[in-house]
N, C-alpha and C positions, 0 to 999 in steps of 0.2 A: 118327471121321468128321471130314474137317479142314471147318474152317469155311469160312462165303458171303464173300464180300469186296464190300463195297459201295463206290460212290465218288459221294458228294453234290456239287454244282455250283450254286453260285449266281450268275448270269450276270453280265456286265458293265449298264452303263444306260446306254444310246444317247438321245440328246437335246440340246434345244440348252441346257438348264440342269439341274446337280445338284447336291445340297450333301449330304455325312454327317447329316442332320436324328436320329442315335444309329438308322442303316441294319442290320441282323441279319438273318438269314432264320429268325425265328422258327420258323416249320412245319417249318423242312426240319432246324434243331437238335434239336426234338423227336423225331423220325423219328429223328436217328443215336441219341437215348438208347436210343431202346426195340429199337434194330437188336441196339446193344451190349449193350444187356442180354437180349438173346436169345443173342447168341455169337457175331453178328458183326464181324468185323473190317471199321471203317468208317475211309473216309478223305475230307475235304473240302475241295475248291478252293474258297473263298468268292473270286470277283474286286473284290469290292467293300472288301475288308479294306485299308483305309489303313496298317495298322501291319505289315503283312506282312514277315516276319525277310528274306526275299530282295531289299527293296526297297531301293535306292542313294539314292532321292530323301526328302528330310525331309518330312513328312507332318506339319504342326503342327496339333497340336488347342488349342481355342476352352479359356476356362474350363471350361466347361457338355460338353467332349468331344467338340464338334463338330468340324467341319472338312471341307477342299475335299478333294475326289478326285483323284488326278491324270487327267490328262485329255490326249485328242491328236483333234486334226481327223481326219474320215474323211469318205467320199464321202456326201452326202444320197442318200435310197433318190429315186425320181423321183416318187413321190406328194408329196415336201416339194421339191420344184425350188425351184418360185416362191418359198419362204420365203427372207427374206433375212436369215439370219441364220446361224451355224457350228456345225454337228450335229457333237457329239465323242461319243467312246467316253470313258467316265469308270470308274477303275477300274485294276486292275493293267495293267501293259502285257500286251501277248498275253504275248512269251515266257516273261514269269515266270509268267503263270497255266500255262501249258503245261508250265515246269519243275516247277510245285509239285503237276501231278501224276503218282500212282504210277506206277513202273517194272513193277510185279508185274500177276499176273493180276487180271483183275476178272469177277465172275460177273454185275452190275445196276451201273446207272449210273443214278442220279435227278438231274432238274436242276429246279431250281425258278423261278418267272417271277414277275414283278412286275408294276405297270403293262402294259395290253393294249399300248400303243405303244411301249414296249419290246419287243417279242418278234422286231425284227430281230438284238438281240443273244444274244436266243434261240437262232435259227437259227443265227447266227455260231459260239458254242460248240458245239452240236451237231456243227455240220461237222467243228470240229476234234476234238471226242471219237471221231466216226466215223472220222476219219483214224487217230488214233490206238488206239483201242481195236477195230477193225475188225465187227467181228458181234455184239460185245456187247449187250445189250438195252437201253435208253436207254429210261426214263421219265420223262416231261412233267409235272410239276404245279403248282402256284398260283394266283396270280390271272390269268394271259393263258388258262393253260390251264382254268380254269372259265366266265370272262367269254365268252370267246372259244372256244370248244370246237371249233366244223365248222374254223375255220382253224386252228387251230393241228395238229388231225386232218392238214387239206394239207396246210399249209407249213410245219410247225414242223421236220421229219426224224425228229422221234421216234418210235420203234417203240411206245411206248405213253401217251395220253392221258388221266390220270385228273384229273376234279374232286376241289374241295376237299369236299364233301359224299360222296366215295366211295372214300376213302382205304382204305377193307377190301378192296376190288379188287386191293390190291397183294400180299395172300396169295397169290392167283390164279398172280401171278408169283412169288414169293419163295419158294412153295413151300411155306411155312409159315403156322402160325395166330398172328399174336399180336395184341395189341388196338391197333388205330387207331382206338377209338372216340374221339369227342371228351372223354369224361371223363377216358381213362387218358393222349390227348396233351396235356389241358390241367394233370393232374396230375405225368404226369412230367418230372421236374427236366432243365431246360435241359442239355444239350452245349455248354461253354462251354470245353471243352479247347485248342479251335484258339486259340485269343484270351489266349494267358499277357500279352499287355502293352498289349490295351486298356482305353483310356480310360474305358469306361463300358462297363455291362452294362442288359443289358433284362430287362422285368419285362411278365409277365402270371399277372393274378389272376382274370380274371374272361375268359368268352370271348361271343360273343354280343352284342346290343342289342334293347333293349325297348321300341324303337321304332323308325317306318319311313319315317324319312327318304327324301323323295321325287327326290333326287338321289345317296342312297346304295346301295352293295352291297354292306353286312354282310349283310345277311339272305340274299344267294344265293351267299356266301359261308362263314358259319358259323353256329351250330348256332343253338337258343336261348339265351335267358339261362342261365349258369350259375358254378358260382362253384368255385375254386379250394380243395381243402382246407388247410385253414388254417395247419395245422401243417406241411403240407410247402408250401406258399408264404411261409414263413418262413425253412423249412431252405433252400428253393432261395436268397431275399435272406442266407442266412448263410454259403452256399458260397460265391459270386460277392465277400462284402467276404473271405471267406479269401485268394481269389485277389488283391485290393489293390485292387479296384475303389470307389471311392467316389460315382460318377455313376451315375445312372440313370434313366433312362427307358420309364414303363408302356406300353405296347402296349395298355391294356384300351379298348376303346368304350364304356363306362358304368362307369368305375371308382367311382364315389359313389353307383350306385344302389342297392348294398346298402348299407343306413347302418348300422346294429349289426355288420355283418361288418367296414367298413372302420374304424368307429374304433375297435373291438380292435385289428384290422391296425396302424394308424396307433399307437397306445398301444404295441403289440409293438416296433415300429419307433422308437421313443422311447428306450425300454429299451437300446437296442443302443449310443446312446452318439450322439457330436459326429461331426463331419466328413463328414457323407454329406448328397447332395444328390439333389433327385427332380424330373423334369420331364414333363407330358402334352402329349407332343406332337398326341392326337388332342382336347384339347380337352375339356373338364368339362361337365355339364349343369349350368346357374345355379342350378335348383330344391334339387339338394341341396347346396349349399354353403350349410349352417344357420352359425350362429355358432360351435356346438363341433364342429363337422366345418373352421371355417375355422380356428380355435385350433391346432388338432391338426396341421394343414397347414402353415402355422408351425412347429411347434414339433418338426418333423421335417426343415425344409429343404426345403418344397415351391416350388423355386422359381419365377416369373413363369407363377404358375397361367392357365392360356389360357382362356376360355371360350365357347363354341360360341356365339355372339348371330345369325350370318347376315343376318337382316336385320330391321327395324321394320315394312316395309311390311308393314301387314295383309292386303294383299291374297294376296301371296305366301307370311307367316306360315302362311296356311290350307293352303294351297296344299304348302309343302316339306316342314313337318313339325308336329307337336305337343310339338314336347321346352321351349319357353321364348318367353314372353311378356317385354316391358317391363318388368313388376314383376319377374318372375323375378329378371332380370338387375341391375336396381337393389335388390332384394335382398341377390343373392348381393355385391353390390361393396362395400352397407352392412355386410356380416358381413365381408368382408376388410379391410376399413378396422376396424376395431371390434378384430378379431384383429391387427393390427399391420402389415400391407401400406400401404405408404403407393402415393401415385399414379406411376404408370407403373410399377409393381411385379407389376403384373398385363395379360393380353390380352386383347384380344377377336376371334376369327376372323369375320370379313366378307366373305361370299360373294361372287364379281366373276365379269361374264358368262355369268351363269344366263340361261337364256330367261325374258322378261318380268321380266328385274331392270333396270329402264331407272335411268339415272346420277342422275337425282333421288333415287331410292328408295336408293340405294345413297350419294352422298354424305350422304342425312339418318342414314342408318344411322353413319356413320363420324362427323356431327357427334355423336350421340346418345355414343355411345362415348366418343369423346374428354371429350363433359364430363365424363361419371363417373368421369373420372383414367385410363381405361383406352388401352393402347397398342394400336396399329391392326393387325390380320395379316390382312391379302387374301387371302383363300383361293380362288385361278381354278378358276370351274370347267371341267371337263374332262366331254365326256361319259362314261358308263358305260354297259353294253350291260344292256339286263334292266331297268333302274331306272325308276319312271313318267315322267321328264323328259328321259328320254333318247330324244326323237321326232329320229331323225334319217332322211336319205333312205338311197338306196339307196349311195351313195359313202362313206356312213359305215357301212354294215351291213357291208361288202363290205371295206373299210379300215380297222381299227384304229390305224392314225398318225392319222389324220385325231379319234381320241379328245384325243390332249394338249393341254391346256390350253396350250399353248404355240402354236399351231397351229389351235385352233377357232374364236377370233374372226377369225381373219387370211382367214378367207375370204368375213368379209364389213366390207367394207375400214370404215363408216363406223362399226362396234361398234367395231371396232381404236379408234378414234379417241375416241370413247368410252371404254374403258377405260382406254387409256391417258392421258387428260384426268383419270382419278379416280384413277388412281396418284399422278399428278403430286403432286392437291388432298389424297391423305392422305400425301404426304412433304413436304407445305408444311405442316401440321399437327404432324411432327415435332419 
C-alpha cells in the first residue's frame, strides 16, 4: 500500500514589527515526527526559515541565533488604514516559498497559525496552496485557529479547522489512529530535518502552566502541567548538538516548576561538555530560582535569564496573576548574584498597556527593576480572545488585527502617548 503524503506549512508574519525571537513551529514539528513514524512521507514549507538553501539574500544571525526576517512592504488590510506605520510580509519571499514546495501529489496539507492578527497571512498561503494543490484537503491549526475558531471557520479558506485541544480529530481525516495525545506530542522528539544549517534549536520539556495568568492563553491553549520524559528530553538535546547546533532556546511556560526534575536536567546538561548556550524567551517564575537551581543555570550557560516581574502595583499584582511578589523577585536576583550573574546579566519582562496599568504603576515597576541590576523588557500587551482581561467591544470580537499590540493602544490616541512616554523613560534608563 503506497504511502499518504503530507505537506506542513507554516505561514509567513504579516505586521508592522518582527524579529527571529529563535521563531520554530513547534506543534506542527511534532506532528511531521509522528506523521513519519507512522509511514508517511512528510514535506515542509516553513516561510519563516531565515537560513533557507534557496535564499540569495544573507540572512545574518545575532550571537544568541537571532536575527531579522527578510521582509517587503505590502498593502495594509483596511481595518489598519489609519495606522501610520508600514505593514510587511516578513519571511521567505513568495516565490521561493512557492518553489520550495512539492511537485508530487499530496493526499493533506496542514498549515499551522500563529498570533490571531496574523492570520491574513494565513489566508494569503492558503490561496496559493489552493491554486496550486487544487482539491486537496487543507487543515487549519494553532493559536488563530483555536483563539479564534468561528473566524478562521470563515475567513481562513481551510477545508478543516482544528483546536489545539482536539488534535485526535485529525484521525477523522488522515484516516488513521495514531496518538496526538499531549503526552506522546510532548514526548516525541522534534522533526528538525528541514533545519541542516540552523543557528539554534528549540527545546521543550515541559508542556502546560500552573497558573492562570489573567492576561494569558496557555491554559486554552494546552494541556495541564506535565513533564517531558526525561531520558528522551535528553536524547532529543543530544540529537539536535549532533546536528552542530549549540544555541538554544526552551519553549517551556514553567520550566523551573519542577525543581528535582530540572536540576537532574540541568546536571545532565552539565555532563555533555562546554560550548552550548540556553535562552527562555517565555520568561522564568522568580519563586523558583533557589540558589542551587541559580548555580546550575550558570553552570550550563543559561544565558540573560528573563524573569516574568510584570508589575509591583499591588493593585493589579492581585488582579493578573499569582505567580510573584516583590520578595519573590528580590530573591530570585539575590540567588543570581550569589551564583555569579553580575548586573545587567539578567531580565526583567514589564508588562506595557495592560487595562488599568496606568504609567505610574508601570514606570515604578521599571524603577523597582532597574535597581536590582536587572535590564528592562517591555512586554506590550496585546489582547487575547478567552483570557479574563481581555473585555474588548464588539470591533474587537469581530476583528483579530485590532488584537496586536502594535495596534491596540493606537486607538486610543492619549494611552499611545502614554506608552510611548514610558518607552522613552526605560531607554533613558539604558
Amino acid at each position: 500500500m503506497k504511502s499518504k503524503t503530507v505537506l506542513l506549512v507554516n505561514p509567513w508574519i504579516y505586521d508592522f514589527a518582527a524579529y527571529d525571537f529563535w521563531i520554530k513551529p513547534w506543534g506542527l514539528l511534532k506532528i511531521s515526527s509522528i506523521l513519519k513514524s507512522a509511514g508517511f512521507k512528510v514535506f515542509l514549507t516553513d516561510c519563516l526559515y531565515r537560513q533557507h538553501p534557496n535564499l540569495l539574500t544573507n540572512t545574518k544571525s545575532a550571537k544568541n541565533g537571532t536575527g531579522k526576517f527578510i521582509m517587503e512592504n505590502i498593502q495594509k488590510p483596511l481595518a489598519l488604514k489609519g495606522i501610520p506605520r508600514k505593514y510587511k510580509r516578513y519571511g521567505l519571499p513568495v516565490d521561493i516559498a512557492e518553489s520550495s514546495m512539492p511537485n508530487e501529489k499530496i493526499d493533506f496539507i496542514m498549515v499551522s497559525s500563529g498570533m490571531t492578527y496574523w492570520y491574513p497571512s494565513v489566508i494569503d498561503i492558503i490561496k496559493i496552496l489552493r491554486k496550486k494543490f487544487d482539491s486537496v484537503p487543507i487543515i487549519l491549526g494553532g493559536t488563530y485557529a483555536t483563539l479564534c475558531y468561528e473566524h478562521a471557520v470563515k475567513y481562513s479558506g481551510a477545508d478543516i479547522v482544528i483546536k489545539s485541544k482536539e488534535l485526535f480529530k485529525l484521525n477523522t481525516f488522515l484516516g488513521e489512529d495514531l496518538d496526538f495525545s499531549w503526552e506522546n506530542i510532548l514526548n516525541t522528539s522534534i522533526d528538525y530535518s528541514s533545519y541542516s544549517n540552523s543557528p539554534y534549536g528549540i527545546l521543550r520539556i515541559s508542556l502546560g502552566c500552573p497558573f492562570s495568568c489573567a492576561y494569558c492563553a496557555q491554559n486554552l491553549l494546552s494541556p495541564s502541567f506535565m513533564l517531558k520524559d526525561m531520558g528522551k528530553a535528553l536524547d532529543e538535546l543530544k540529537m539536535l548538538i549532533s546536528m552542530g547546533i549549540k544555541i538554544f532556546a526552551f519553549y517551556d511556560d514553567a520550566l523551573l516548576y519542577a525543581q528535582e526534575y530540572i536540576k537532574k536536567y540541568f546536571n545532565e546538561i552539565y555532563k555533555l561538555g562546554d560550548g552550548l548556550s540556553f535562552y527562555t524567551p517565555n520568561g522564568l517564575h522568580a519563586r523558583f530560582i533557589s540558589f542551587e537551581i541559580a548555580v546550575l543555570m550558570k553552570k550550563i550557560n543559561l544565558v540573560n535569564p528573563i524573569i516574568s516581574l510584570e508589575t509591583i502595583d499591588p493593585r493589579n499584582e492581585k488582579k493578573w496573576h499569582s505567580k510573584i511578589t516583590k520578595n519573590d523577585f528580590l530573591n530570585a536576583v539575590k540567588n543570581l548574584k550569589s551564583a555569579g550573574y553580575k548586573t545587567g546579566e539578567y531580565s526583567a519582562y514589564i508588562l506595557l498597556g495592560a487595562p488599568d496599568a496606568d504609567e505610574k504603576g508601570v514606570k515604578e515597576t521599571i524603577d523597582f527593576a532597574r535597581g536590582e541590576g536587572a535590564k528592562i523588557l517591555l512586554s506590550e500587551y496585546s489582547v487575547v480572545p478567552g483570557t479574563p482581561i481581555a473585555s474588548f467591544d464588539a470591533g474587537f470580537n469581530e476583528e483579530p488585527l485590532y488584537h496586536n499590540n502594535s495596534v491596540y493602544p493606537s486607538f486610543k490616541i492619549s494611552e499611545w502617548h502614554k506608552i510611548q512616554s514610558i518607552k522613552n523613560y526605560a531607554k533613558l534608563l539604558e
